[in-house]
N, CA, C and O of each residue as an XYZ file, in Angstrom:
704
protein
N     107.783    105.806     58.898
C     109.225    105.751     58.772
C     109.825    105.207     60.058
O     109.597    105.904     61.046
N     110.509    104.161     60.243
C     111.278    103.178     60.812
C     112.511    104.589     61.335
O     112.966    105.463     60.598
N     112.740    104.412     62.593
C     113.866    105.159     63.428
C     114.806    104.712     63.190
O     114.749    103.484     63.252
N     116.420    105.372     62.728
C     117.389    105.063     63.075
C     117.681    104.124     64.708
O     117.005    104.157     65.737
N     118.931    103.352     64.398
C     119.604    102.708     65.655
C     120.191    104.317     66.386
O     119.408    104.533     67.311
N     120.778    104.970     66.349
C     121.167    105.996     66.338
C     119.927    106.900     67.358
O     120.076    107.210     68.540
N     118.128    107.318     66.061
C     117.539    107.924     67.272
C     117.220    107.381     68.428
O     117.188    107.947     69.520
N     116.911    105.943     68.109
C     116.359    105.166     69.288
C     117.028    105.167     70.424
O     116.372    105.129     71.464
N     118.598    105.216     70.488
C     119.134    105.393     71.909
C     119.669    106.837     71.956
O     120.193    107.020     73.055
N     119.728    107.853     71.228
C     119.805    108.920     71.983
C     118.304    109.468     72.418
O     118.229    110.233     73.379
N     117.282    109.129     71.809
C     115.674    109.468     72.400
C     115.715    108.854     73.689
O     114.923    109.418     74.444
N     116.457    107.732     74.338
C     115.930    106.769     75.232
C     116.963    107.328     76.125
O     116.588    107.378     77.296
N     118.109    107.745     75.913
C     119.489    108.506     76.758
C     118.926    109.863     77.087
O     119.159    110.270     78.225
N     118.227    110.626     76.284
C     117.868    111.847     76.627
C     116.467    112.045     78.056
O     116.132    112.775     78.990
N     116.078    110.766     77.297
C     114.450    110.320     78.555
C     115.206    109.838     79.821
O     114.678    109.998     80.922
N     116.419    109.254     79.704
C     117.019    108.990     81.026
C     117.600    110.267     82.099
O     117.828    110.361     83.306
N     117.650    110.780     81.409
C     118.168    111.906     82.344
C     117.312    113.284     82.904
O     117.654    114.344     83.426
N     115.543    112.451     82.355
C     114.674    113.600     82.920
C     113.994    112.413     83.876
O     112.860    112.616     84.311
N     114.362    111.759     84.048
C     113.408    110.267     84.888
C     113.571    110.340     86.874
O     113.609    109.510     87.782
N     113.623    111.833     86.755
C     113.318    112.478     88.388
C     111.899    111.912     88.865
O     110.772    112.239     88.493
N     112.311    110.956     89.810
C     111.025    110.375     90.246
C     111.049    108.951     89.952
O     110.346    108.182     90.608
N     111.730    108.581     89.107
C     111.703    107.571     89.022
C     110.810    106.627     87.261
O     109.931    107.296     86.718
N     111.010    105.806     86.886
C     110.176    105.618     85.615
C     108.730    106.008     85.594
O     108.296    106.638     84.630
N     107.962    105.677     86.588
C     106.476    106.278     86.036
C     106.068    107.575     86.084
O     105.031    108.032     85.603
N     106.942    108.165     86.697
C     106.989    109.628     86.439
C     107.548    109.914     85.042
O     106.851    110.738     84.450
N     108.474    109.528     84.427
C     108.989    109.522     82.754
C     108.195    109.199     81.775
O     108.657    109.204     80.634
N     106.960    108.881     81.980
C     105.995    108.401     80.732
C     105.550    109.665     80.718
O     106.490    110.212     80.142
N     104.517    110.791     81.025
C     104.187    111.977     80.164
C     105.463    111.900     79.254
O     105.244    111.144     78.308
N     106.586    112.377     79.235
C     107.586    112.943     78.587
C     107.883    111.229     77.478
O     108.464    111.481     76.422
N     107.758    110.680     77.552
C     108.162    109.297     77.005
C     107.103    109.240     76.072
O     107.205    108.849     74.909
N     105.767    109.774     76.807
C     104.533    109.929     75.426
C     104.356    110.944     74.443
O     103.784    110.898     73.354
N     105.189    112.235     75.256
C     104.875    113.085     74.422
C     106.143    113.215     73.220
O     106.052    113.970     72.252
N     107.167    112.443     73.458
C     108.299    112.205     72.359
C     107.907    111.222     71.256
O     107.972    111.443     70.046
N     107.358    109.753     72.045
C     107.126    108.704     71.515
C     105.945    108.762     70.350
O     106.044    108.461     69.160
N     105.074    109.130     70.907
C     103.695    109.612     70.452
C     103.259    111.097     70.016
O     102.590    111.186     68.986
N     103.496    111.953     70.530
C     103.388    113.260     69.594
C     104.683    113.828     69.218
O     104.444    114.460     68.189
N     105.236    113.879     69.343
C     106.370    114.309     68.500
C     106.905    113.787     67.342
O     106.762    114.329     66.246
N     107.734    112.392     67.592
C     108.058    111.440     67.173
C     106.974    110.390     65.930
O     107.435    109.655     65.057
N     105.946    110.560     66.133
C     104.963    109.525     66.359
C     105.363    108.375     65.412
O     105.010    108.082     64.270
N     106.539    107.632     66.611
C     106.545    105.916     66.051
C     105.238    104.890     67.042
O     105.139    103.690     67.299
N     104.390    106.139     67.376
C     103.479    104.607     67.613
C     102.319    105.485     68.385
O     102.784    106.436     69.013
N     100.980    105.340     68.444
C      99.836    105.659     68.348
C      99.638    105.982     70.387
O     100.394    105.949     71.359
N      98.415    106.221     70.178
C      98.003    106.285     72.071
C      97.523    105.053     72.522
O      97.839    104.840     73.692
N      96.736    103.992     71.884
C      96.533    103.214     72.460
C      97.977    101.939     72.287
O      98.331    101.261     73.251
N      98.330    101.880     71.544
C      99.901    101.545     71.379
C     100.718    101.511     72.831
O     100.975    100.630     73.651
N     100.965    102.811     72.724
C     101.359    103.553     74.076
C     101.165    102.774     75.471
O     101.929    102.237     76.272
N      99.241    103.046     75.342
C      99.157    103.118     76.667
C      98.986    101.018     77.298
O      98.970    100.434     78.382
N      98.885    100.572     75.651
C      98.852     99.211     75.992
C     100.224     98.352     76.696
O     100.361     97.584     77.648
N     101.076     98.914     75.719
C     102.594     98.995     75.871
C     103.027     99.157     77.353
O     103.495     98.287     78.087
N     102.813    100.243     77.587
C     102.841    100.563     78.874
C     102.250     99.308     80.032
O     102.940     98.475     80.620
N     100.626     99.527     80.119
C     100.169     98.670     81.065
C     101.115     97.163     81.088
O     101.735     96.817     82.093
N     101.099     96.494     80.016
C     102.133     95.421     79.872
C     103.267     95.647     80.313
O     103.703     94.708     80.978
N     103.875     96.434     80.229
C     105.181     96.587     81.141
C     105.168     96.137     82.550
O     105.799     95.254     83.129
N     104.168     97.088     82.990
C     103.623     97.329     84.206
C     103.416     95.960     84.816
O     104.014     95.499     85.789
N     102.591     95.456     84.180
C     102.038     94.365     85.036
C     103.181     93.060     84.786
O     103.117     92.177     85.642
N     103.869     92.934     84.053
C     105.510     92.262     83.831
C     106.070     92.481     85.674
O     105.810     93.377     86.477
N     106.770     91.432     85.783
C     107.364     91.411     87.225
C     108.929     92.265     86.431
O     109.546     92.068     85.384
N     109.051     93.037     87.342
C     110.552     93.239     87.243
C     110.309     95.265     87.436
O     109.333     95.979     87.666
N     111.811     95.522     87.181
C     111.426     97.083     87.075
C     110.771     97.820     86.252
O     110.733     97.439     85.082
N     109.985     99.238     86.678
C     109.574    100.122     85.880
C     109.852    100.664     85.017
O     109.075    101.193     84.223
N     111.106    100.657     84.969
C     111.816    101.149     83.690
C     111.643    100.182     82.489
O     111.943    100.477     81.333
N     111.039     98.797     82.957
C     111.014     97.680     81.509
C     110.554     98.527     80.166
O     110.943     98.484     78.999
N     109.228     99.573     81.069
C     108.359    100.128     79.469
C     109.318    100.817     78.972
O     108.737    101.439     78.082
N     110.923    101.282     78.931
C     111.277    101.821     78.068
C     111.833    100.316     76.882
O     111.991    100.295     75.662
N     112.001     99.211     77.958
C     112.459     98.171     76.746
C     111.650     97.891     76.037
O     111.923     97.649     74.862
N     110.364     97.827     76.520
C     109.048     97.452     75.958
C     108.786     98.205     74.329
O     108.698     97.747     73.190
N     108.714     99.757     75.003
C     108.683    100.415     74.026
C     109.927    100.380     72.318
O     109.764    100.431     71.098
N     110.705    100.303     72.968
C     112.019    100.122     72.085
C     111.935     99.003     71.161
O     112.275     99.071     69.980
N     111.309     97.613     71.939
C     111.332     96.935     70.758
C     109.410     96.750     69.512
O     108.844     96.072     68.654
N     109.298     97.889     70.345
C     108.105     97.945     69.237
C     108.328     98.943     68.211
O     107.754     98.992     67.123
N     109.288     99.800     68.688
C     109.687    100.783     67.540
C     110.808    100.103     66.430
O     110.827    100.200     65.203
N     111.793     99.328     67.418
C     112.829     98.826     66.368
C     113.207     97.676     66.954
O     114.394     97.547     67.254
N     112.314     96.673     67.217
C     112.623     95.229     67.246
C     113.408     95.198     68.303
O     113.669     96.067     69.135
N     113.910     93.639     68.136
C     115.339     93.329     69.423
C     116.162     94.132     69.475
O     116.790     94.160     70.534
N     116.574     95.214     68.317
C     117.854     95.850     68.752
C     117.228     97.075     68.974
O     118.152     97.688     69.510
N     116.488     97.686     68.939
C     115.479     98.513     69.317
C     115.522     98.664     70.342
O     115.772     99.737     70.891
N     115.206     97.259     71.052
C     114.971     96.875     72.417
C     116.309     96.748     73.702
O     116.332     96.672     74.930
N     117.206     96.775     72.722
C     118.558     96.265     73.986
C     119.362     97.933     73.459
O     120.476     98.184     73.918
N     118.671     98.962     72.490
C     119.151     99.815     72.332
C     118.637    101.236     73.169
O     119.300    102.235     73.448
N     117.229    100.934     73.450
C     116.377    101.777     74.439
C     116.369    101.316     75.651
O     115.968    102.031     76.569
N     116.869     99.875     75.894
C     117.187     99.518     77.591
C     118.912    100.212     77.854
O     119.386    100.255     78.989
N     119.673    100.702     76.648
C     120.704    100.566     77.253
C     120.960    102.257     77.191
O     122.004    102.688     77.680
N     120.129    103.057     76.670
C     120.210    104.211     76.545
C     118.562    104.826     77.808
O     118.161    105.983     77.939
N     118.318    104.274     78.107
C     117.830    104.576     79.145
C     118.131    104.268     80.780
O     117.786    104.755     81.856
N     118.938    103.222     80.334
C     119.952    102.744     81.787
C     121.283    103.577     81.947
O     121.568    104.152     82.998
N     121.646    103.584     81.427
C     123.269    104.214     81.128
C     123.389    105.650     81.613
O     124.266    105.797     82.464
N     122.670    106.820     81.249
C     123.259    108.163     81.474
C     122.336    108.121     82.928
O     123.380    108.471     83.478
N     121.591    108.043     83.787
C     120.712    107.862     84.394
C     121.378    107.242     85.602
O     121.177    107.680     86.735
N     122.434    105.880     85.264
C     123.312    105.136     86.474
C     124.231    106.306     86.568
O     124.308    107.036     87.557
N     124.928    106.437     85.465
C     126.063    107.464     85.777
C     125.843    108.806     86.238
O     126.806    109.485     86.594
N     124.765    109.220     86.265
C     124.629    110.410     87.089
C     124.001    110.000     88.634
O     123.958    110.951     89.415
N     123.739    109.295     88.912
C     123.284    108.667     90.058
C     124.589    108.561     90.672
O     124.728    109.104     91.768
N     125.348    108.090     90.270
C     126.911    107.077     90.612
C     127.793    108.924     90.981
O     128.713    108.987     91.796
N     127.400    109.914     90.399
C     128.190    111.062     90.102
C     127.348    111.736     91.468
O     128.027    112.192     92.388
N     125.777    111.773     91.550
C     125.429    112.914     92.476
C     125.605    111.945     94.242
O     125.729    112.403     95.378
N     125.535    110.458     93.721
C     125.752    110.351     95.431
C     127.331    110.859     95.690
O     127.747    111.268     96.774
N     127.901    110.775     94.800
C     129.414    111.027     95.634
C     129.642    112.381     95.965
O     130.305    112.716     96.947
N     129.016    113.314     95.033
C     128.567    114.897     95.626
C     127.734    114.913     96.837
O     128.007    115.754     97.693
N     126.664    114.023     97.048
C     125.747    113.961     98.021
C     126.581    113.796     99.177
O     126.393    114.607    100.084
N     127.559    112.822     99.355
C     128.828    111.984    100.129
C     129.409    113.578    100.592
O     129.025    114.271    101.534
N     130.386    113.847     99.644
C     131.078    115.065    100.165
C     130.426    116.724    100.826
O     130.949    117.605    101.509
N     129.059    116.556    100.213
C     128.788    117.584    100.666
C     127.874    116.859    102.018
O     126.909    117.447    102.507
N     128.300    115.654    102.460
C     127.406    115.712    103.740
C     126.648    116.766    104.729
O     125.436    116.833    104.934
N     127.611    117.511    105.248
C     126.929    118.628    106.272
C     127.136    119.868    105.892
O     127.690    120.755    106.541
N     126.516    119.949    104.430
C     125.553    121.626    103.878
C     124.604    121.377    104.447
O     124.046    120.312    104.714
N     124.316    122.769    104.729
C     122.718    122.967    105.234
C     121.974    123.600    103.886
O     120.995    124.346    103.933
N     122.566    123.199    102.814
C     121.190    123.385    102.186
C     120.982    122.002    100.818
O     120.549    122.155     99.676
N     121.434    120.821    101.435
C     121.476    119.373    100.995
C     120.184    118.645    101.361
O     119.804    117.642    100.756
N     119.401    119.310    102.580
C     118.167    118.517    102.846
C     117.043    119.279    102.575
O     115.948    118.719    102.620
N     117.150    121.002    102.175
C     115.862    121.852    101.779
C     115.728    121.119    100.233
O     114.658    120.852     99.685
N     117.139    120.855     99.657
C     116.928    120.844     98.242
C     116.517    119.121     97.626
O     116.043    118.718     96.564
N     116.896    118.549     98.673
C     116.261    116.669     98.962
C     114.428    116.882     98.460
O     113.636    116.440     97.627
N     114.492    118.154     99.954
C     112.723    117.869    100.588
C     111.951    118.714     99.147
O     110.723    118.648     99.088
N     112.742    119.521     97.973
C     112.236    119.646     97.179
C     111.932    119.232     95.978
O     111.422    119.804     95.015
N     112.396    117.919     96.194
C     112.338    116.963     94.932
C     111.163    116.497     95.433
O     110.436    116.408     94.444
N     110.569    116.158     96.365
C     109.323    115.088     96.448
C     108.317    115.924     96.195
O     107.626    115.167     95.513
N     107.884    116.654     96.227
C     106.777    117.575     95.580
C     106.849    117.254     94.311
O     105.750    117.025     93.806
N     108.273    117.100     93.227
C     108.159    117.508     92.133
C     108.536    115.755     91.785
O     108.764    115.525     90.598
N     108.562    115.305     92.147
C     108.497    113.590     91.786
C     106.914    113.743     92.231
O     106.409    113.787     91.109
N     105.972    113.836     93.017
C     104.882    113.331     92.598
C     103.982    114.172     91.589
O     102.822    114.014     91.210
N     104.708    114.886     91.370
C     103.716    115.858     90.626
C     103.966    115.113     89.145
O     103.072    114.954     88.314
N     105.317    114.700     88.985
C     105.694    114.110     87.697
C     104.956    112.465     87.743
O     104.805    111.897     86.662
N     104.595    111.883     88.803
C     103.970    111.172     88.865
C     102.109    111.070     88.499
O     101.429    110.225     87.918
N     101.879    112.009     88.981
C     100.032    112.720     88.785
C      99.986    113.139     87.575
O      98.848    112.922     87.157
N     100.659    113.653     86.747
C     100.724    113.740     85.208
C     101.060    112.536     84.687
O     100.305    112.474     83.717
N     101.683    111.562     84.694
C     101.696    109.848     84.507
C     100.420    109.826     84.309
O      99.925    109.838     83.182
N      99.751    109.789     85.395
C      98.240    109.168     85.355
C      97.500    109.587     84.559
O      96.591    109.007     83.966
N      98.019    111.143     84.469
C      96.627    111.975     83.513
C      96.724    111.393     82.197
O      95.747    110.893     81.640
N      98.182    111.457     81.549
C      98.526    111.013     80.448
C      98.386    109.967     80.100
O      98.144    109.837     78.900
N      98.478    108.530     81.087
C      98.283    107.302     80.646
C      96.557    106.637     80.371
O      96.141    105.716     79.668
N      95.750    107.797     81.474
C      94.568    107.856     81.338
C      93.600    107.984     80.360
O      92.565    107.350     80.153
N      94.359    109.342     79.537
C      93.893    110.121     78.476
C      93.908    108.966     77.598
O      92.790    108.548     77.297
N      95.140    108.206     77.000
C      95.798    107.395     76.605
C      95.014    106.261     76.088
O      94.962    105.852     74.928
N      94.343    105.769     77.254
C      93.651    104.286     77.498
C      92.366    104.565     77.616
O      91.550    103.644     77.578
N      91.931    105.984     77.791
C      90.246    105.779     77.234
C      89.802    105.589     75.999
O      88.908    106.402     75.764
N      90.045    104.797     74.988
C      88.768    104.592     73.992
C      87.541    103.722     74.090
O      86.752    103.442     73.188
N      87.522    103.256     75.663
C      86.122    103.091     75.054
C      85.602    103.530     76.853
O      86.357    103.661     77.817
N      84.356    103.650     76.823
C      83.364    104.234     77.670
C      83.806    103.886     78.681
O      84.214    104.794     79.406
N      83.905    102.752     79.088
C      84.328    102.631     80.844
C      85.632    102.441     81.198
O      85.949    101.765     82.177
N      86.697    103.181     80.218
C      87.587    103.028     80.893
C      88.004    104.336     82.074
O      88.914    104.119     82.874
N      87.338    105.533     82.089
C      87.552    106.335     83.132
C      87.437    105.634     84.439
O      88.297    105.562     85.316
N      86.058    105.051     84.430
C      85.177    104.201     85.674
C      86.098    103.110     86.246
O      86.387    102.978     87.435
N      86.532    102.316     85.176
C      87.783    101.565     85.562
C      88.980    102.211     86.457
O      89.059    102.090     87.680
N      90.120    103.089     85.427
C      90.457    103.846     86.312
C      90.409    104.207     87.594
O      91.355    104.159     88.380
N      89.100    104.642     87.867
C      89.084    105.568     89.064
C      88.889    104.424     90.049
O      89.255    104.546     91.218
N      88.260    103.206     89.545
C      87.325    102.381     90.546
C      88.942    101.719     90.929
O      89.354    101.295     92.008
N      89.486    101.801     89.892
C      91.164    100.942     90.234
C      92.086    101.544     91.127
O      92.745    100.989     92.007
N      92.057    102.901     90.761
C      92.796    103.985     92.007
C      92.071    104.165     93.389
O      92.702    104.294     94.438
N      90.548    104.164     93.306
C      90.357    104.119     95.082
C      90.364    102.728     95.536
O      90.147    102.497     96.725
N      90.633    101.609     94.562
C      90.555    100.139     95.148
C      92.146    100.360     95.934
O      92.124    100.662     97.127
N      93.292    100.227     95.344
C      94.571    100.713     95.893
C      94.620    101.299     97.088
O      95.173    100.940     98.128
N      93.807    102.499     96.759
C      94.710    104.145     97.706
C      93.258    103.343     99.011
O      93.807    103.241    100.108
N      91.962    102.906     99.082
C      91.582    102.419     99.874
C      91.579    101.019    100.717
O      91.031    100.795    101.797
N      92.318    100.186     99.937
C      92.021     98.858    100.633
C      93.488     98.098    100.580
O      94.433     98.397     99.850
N      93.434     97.281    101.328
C      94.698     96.418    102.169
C      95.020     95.160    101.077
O      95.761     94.256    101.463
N      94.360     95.108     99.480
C      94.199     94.030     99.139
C      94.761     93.896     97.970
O      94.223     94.719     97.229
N      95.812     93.109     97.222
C      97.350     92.839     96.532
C      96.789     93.770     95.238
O      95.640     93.390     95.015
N      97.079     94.590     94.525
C      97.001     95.029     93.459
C      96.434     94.146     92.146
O      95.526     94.465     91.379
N      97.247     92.955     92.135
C      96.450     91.847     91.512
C      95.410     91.395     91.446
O      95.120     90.566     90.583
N      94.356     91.940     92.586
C      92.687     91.613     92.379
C      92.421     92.973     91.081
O      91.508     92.830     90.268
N      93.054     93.849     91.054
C      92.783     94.647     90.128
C      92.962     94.493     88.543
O      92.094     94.809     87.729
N      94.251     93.945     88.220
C      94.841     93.566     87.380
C      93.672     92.363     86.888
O      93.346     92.234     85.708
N      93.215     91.670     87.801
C      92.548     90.713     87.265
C      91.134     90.863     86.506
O      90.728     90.373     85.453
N      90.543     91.726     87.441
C      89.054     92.857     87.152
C      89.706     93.283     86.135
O      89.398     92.536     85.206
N      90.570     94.206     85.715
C      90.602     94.820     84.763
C      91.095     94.022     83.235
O      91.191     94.595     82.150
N      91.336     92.711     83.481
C      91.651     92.002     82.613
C      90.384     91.010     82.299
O      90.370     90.387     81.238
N      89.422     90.894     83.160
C      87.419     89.985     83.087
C      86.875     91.273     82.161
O      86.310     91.260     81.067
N      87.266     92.388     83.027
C      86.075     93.908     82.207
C      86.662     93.782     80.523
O      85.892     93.817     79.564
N      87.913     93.658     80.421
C      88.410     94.006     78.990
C      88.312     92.669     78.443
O      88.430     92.851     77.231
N      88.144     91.262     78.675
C      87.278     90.026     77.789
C      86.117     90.478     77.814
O      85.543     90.097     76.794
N      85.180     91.359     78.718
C      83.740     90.923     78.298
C      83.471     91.947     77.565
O      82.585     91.711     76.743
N      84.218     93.815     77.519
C      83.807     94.151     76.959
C      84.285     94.040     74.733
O      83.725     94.466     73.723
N      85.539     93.251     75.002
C      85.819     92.981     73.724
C      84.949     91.779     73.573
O      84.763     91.711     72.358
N      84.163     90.557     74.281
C      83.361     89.337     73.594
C      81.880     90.594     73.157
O      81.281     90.269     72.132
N      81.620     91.233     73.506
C      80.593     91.897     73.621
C      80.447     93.293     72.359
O      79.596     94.090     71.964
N      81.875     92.930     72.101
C      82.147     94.226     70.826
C      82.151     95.485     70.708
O      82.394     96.002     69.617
């Protein structure tokens, strides 16, 4: 069953306003609406969807356009970019000017320094979830991991990865 115009941007308005951390922290919650709850679209769906976003130049937030127009086409698509942009600016636009006036509280920088714990934590569940996501076949853990210590260890553009991981997935689809 095809989503209303209707769910598609209040699902994508409601995901905007838990997107603490930023978009790749919003995919657990984006999968678990999109995909188990919801289910307009499968895990590997998902997690393909996703990577394509990803590797698209532009912002992180694209995978919510991405996603949108696979659920409901172009208007799908300019209906989940605009309900995921929208409540998300305006509360941004609302807490700096609180941020502004309440300049010198002393308790404006305990409650700052407690968001970054909980932005990466919403980030480390990203991974688990997109992980879970994108294993169907045998080496994609190995991938994974070999892709995260290539990053978190070496000085060298992300794009040697993208590329490996785009040779491993021709040979293991010529190979069947």
């Amino acid at each position: 069953m095809s989503p209303s115009p209707l769910d598609i941007l209040s699902t994508f308005a409601m995901l905007s306003l838990l997107a603490v951390g930023g978009a790749n922290a919003l995919s657990p919650e984006m999968h678990r609406i999109l995909v188990e709850s919801r289910g307009w679209m499968d895990d590997a769906t998902f997690s393909q969807l996703y990577a394509l976003a990803q590797a698209a130049p532009g912002p992180n937030i694209l995978s919510a356009s991405v996603m949108g127009m696979a659920i409901g086409g172009w208007g799908g698509m300019a209906l989940a970019t605009i309900g995921i942009l929208t409540p998300a600016a305006c509360l941004a636009w609302t807490v700096a000017g609180w941020l502004e006036a309440l300049k010198g509280a002393w308790w404006i920088k305990p409650a700052q320094a407690g968001l970054v714990p909980l932005a990466l934590g919403l980030m480390g569940a990203s991974g688990f979830i997109l992980g879970e996501a994108a294993a169907f076949f045998t080496l994609a853990p190995f991938i994974t991991a070999g892709s995260a210590l290539f990053i978190w260890r070496s000085d060298r553009s992300p794009l040697f990865v993208l590329l490996a991981g785009g040779i491993i997935g021709l040979g293991v689809y010529a190979l069947g």
